[in-house]
C-alpha positions as CSV (number, residue, x, y, z in Angstrom):
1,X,-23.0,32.1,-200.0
2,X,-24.4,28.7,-201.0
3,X,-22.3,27.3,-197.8
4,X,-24.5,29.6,-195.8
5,X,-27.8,28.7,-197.3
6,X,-27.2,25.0,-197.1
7,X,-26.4,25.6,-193.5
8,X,-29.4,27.6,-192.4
9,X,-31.8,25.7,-194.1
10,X,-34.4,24.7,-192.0
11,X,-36.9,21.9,-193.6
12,X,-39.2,22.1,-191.4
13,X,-39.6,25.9,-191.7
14,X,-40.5,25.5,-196.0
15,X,-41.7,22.2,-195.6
16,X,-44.0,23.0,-199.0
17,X,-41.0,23.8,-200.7
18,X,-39.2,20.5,-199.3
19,X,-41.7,18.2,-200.2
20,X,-42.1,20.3,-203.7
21,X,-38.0,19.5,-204.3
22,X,-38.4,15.9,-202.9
23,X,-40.9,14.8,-205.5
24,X,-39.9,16.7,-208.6
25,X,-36.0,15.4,-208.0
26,X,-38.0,11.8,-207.1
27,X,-40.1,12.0,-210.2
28,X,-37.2,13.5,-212.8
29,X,-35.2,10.7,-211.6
30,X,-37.4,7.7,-212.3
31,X,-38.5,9.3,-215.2
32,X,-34.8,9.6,-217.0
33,X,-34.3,6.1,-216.1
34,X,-37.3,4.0,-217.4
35,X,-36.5,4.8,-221.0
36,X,-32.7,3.2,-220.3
37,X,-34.2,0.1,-218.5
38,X,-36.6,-0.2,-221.5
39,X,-34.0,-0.2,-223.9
40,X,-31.7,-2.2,-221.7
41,X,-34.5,-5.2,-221.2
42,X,-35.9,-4.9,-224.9
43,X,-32.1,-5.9,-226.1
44,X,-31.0,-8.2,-224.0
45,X,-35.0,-9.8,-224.1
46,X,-35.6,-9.6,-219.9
47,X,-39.2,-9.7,-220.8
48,X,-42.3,-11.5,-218.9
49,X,-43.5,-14.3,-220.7
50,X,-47.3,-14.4,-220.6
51,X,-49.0,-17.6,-219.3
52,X,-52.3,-18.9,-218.6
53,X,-52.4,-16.5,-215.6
54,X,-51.1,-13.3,-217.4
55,X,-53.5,-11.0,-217.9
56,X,-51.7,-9.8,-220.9
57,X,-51.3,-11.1,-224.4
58,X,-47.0,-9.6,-225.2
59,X,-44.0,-9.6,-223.9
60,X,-43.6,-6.8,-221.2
61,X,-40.1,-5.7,-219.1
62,X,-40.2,-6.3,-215.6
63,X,-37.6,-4.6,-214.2
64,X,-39.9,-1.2,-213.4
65,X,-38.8,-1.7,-209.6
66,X,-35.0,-0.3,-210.7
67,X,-36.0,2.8,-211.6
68,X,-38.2,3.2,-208.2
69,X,-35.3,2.1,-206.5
70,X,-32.8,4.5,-207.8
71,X,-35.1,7.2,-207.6
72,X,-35.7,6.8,-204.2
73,X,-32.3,5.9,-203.2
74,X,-30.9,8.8,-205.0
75,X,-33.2,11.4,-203.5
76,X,-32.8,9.7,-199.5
77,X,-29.1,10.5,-199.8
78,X,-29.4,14.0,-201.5
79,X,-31.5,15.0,-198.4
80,X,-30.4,13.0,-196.1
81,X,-27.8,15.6,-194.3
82,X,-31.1,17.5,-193.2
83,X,-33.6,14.4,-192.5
84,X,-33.4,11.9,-189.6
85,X,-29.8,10.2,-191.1
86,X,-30.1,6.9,-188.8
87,X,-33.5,6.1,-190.5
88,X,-32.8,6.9,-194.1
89,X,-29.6,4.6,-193.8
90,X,-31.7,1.8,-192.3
91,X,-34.9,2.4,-195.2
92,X,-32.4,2.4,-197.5
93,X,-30.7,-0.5,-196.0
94,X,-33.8,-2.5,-196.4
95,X,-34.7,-1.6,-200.1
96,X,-31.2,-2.6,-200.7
97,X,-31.8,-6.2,-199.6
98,X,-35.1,-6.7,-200.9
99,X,-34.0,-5.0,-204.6
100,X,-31.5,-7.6,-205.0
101,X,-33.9,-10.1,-203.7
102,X,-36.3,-9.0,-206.5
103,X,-34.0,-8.2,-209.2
104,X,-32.6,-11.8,-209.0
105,X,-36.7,-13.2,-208.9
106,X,-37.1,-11.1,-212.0
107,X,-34.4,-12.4,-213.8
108,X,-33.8,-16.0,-212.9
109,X,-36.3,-17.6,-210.2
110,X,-35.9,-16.8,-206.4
111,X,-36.9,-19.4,-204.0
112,X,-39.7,-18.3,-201.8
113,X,-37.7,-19.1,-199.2
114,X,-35.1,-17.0,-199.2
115,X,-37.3,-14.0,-200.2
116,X,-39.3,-14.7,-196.8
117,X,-35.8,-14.5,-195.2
118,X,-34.6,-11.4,-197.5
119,X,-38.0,-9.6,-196.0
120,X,-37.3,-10.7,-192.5
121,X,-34.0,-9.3,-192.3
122,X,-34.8,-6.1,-193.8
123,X,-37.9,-5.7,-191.3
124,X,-35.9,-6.4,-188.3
125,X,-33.4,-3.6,-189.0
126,X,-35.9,-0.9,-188.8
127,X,-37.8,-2.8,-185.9
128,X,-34.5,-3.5,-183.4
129,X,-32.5,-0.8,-184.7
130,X,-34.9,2.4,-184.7
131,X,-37.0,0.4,-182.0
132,X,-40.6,1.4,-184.2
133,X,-42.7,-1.4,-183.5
134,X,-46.4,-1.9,-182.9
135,X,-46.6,-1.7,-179.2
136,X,-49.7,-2.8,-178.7
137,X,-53.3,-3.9,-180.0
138,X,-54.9,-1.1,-178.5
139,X,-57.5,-2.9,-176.5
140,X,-58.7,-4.6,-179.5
141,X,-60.2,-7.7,-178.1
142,X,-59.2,-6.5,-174.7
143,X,-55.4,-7.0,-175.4
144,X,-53.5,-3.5,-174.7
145,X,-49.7,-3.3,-173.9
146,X,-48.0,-6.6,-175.7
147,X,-44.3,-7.7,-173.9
148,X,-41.3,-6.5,-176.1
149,X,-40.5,-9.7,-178.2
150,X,-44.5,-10.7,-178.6
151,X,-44.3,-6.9,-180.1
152,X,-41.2,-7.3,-182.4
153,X,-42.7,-10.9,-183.5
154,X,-46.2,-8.9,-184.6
155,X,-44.6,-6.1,-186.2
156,X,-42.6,-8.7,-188.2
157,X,-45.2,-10.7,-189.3
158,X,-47.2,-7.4,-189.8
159,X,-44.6,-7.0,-192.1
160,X,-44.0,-9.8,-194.0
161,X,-47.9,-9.9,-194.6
162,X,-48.3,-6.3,-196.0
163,X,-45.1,-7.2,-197.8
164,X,-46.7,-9.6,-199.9
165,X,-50.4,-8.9,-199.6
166,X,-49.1,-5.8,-201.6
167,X,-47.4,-8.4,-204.5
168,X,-50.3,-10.0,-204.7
169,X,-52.1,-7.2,-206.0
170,X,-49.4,-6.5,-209.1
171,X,-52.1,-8.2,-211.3
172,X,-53.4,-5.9,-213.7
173,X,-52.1,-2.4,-215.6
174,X,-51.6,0.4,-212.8
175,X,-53.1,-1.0,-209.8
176,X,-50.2,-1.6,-207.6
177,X,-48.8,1.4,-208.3
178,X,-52.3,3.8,-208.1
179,X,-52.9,2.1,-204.8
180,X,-49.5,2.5,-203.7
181,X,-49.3,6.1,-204.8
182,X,-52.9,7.1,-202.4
183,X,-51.4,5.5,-199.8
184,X,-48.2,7.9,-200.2
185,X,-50.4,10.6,-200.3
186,X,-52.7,9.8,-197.1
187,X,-49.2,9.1,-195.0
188,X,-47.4,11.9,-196.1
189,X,-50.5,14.2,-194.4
190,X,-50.6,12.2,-191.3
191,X,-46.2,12.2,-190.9
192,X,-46.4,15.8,-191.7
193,X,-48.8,16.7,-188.9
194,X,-47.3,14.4,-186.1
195,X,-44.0,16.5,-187.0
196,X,-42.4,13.5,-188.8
197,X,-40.4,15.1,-191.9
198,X,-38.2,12.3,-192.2
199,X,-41.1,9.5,-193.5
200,X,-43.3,12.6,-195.3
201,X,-40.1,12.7,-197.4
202,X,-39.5,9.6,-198.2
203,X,-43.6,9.4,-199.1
204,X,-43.3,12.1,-201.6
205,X,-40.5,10.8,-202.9
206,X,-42.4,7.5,-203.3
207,X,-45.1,9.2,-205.0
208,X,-42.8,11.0,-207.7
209,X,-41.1,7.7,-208.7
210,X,-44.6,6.3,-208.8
211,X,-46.5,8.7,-211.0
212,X,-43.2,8.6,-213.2
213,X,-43.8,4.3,-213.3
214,X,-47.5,4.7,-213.8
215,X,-47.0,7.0,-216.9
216,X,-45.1,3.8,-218.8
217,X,-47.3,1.0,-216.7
218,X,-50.6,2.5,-218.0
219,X,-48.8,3.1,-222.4
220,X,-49.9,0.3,-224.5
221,X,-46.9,1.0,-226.5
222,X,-44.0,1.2,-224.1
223,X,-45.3,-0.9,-221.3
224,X,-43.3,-2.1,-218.3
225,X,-44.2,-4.0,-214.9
226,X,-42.6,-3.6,-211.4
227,X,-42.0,-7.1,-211.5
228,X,-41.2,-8.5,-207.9
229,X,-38.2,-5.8,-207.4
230,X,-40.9,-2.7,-207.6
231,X,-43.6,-5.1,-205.7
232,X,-41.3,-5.8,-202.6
233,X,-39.3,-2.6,-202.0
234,X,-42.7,-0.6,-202.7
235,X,-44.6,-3.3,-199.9
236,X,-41.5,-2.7,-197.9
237,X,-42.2,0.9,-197.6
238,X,-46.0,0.9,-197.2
239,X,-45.3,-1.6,-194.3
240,X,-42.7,1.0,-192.9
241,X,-45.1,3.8,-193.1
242,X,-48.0,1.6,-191.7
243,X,-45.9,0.1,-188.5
244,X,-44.4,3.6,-188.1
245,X,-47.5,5.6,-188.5
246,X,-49.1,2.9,-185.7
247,X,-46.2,3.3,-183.4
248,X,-45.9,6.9,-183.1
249,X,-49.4,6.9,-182.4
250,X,-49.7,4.7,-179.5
251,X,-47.1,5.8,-177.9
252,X,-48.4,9.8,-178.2
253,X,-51.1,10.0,-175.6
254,X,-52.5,13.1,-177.2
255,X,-52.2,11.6,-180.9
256,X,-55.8,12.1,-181.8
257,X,-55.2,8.7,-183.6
258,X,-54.1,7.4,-180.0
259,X,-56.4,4.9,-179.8
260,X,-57.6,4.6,-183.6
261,X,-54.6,4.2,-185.6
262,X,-54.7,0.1,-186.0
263,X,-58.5,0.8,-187.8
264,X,-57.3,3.6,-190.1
265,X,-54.1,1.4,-190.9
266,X,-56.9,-1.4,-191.6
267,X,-59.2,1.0,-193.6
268,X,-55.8,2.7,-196.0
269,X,-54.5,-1.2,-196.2
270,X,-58.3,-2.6,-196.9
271,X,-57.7,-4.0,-200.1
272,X,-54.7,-5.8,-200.2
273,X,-55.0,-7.3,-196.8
274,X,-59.2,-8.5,-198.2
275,X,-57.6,-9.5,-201.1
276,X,-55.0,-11.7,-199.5
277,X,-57.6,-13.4,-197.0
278,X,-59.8,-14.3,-199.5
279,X,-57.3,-15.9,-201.7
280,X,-56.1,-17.9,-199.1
281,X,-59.3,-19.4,-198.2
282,X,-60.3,-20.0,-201.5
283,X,-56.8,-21.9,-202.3
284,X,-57.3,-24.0,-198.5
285,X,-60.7,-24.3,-198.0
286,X,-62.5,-24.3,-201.0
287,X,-60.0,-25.5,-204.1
288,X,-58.0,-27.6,-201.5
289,X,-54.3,-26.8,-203.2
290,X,-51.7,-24.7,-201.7
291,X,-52.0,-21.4,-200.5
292,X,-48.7,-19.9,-203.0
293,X,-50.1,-21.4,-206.2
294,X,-50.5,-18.6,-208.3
295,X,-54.3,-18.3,-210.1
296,X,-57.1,-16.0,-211.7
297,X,-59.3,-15.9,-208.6
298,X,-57.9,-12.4,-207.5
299,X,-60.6,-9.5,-207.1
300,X,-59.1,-7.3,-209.3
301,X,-59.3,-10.7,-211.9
302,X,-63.1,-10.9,-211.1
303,X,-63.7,-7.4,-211.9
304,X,-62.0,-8.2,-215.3
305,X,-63.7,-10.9,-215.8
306,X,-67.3,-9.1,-215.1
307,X,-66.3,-6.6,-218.0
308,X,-64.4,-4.0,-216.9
309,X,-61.4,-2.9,-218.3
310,X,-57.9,-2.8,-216.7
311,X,-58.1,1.0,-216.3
312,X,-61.7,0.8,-214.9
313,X,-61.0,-2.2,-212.6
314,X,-57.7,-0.1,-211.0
315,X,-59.9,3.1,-210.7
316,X,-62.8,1.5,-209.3
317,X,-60.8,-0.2,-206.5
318,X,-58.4,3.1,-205.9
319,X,-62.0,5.0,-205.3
320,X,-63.5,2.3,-203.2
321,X,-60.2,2.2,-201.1
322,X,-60.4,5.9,-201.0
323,X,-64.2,5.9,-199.8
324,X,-63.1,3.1,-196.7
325,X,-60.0,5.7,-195.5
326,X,-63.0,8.4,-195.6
327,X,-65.1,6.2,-193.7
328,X,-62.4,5.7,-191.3
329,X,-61.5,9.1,-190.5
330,X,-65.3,9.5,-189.5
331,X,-65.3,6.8,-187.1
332,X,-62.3,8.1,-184.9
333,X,-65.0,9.0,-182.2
334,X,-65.9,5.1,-181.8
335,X,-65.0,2.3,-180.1
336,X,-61.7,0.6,-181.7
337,X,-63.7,-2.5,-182.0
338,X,-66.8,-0.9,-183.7
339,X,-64.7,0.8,-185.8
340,X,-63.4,-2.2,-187.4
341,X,-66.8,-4.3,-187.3
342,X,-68.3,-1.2,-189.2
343,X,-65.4,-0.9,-192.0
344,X,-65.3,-5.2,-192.6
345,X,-69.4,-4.4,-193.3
346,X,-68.9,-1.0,-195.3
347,X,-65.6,-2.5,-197.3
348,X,-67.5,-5.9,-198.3
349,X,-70.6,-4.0,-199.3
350,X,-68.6,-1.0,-201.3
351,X,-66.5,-3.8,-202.9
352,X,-69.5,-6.1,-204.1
353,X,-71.8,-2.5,-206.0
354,X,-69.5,-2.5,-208.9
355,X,-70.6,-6.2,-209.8
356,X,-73.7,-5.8,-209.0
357,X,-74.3,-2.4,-211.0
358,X,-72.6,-4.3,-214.1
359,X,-75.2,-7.2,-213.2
360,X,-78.2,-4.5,-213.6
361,X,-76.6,-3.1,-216.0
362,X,-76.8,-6.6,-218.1
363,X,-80.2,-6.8,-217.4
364,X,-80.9,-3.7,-218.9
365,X,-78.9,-4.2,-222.1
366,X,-80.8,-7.7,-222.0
367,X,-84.2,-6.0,-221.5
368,X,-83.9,-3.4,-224.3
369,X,-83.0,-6.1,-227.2
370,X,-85.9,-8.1,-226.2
């Protein structure tokens, strides 16, 4: 009887039930497994040492990217004998490299050097092996169809820049994972309409380790981080989703994201990739030290800094994020190049109104001792 069911089970036919079954296994995984790496990292002291940077005051265990890992590891092999089996080996593939890439950062010190060639490595075996690679820029600037190795050399550095535009983020309590976590949500929609159950899947699943994390990253009493295992496998997967979400697109004439898909990627990747840009050029061009030297002049710092807390700063920039994809999906009628121009203008503006509501804010408080 179960032999039977198992073999005329159709996915796609109960994909609400799937998904359903995905997250909850995804989530009752992760969450069994944090209290162990707790324990495990409390005893044997594999905490983070706060520094002048930290934005916290105690020790705090940095190995949340295991349980994300073994969640979603656990649940891609469970369901991989209905999913596409060549990409769940080669996602799981990746994450493999890059987790013991991480793990070893978290617990000794990993030379930036051979994480850039960890995150190469595990990009180029989706890219040449499943051949999902961004094809093209979509006329953006006039440039449309790009020759096959100019495309695998974007898609990699497309890669390696969401990669670690995403652990640049991991600065304060539940952003990385919140933003990460909307993100799931927005791609698991779009795979499911363009038919792709494979990548939904794996979204979900992503979700239910993440809400699982975010329930210990958010406690004041049993705290734990990512650290640079969760950072770079989660990174890993949002630049998956993003390049594969862009490919299958482009190369669907009657995608209705056909000629669109690079400006939503832009609008659901906003933050990071603003983040990362301005970092940089405040590092080069303005502080005139090195672009990899770690310091408090993130946005998510500033909004600290201006007042808000850690659980207002992350839901402030999870709403304005949400606000730009909203924006993006109105501006599918437009021209690629407009819609870009109009989300840079809309994302700076959203992103400066929560300092300048605090500022008025001030000058109200100011007002009324007076």
């Amino acid at each position: 009887m179960i032999k039977t069911l198992l073999e005329n089970f159709n996915p796609e036919v109960n994909p609400f039930i799937w998904f359903v079954c995905a997250f909850t296994l995804a989530f009752l995984i992760a969450f069994q497994t944090f209290p162990t790496i707790l324990y495990v990292a409390k005893e044997k002291h594999l905490m983070d040492e706060p520094d002048s940077r930290s934005m916290h005051s105690n020790k705090i265990p940095t190995l949340g990217g295991i349980g994300i890992f073994v969640s979603l590891v656990v649940v891609m092999t469970l369901i991989g004998a209905w999913l596409n089996t060549k990409v769940l080996l080669l996602v799981m593939g990746g994450l493999t490299i890059l987790f013991f890439l991480g793990l070893k950062d978290d617990l000794t010190v990993l030379s930036a050097r051979k994480k850039f060639i960890g995150q190469l490595l595990a990009a180029l075996l989706l890219i040449v092996f499943t051949d999902t690679r961004i094809i093209g820029f979509s006329k953006i600037f006039g440039i449309d169809e790009l020759p096959y190795w100019i495309s695998v050399g974007f898609t990699l550095f497309v890669y390696i820049l969401i990669i670690n535009a995403y652990n640049l983020i991991d600065g304060i309590d539940g952003l990385a994972g919140s933003i990460a976590l909307m993100l799931g949500a927005v791609f698991t929609i779009l795979f499911y309409q363009s038919g792709a159950l494979s990548l939904a899947t794996i979204s979900v699943a992503l979700m239910g380790a993440l809400i699982a994390f975010l329930r210990l990253n958010f406690s004041s009493k049993n705290k734990i981080f990512m650290g640079d295992t969760g950072s770079m496998i989660v990174g890993f997967l949002i630049a998956f989703f993003t390049v594969s979400f862009i490919s299958q697109s482009q190369t669907n004439v009657d995608s209705q994201f056909f000629s669109a898909s690079p400006a939503l990627a832009f609008a659901m990747l906003f933050f990071p990739l603003m983040d990362t840009l301005r970092i940089f050029f405040i590092r080069v061009v303005i502080l005139k030290k090195s672009p990899f030297k770690a310091d408090k002049n993130h946005i998510h710092h500033r909004f600290v800094q201006a007042g808000y807390s850690h659980i207002q700063t992350t839901f402030a920039i999870v709403l304005i994020n949400a606000i730009i994809i909203i924006i993006a999906f109105n501006l599918l009628h437009l021209n690629l190049n407009t819609q870009i121009g109009l989300l840079l203008v809309f994302g700076s503006l959203l992103y400066c109104l929560p300092f300048a509501v605090k500022k008025a804010f001030r000058k109200v408080g100011k007002s009324v001792k007076v």
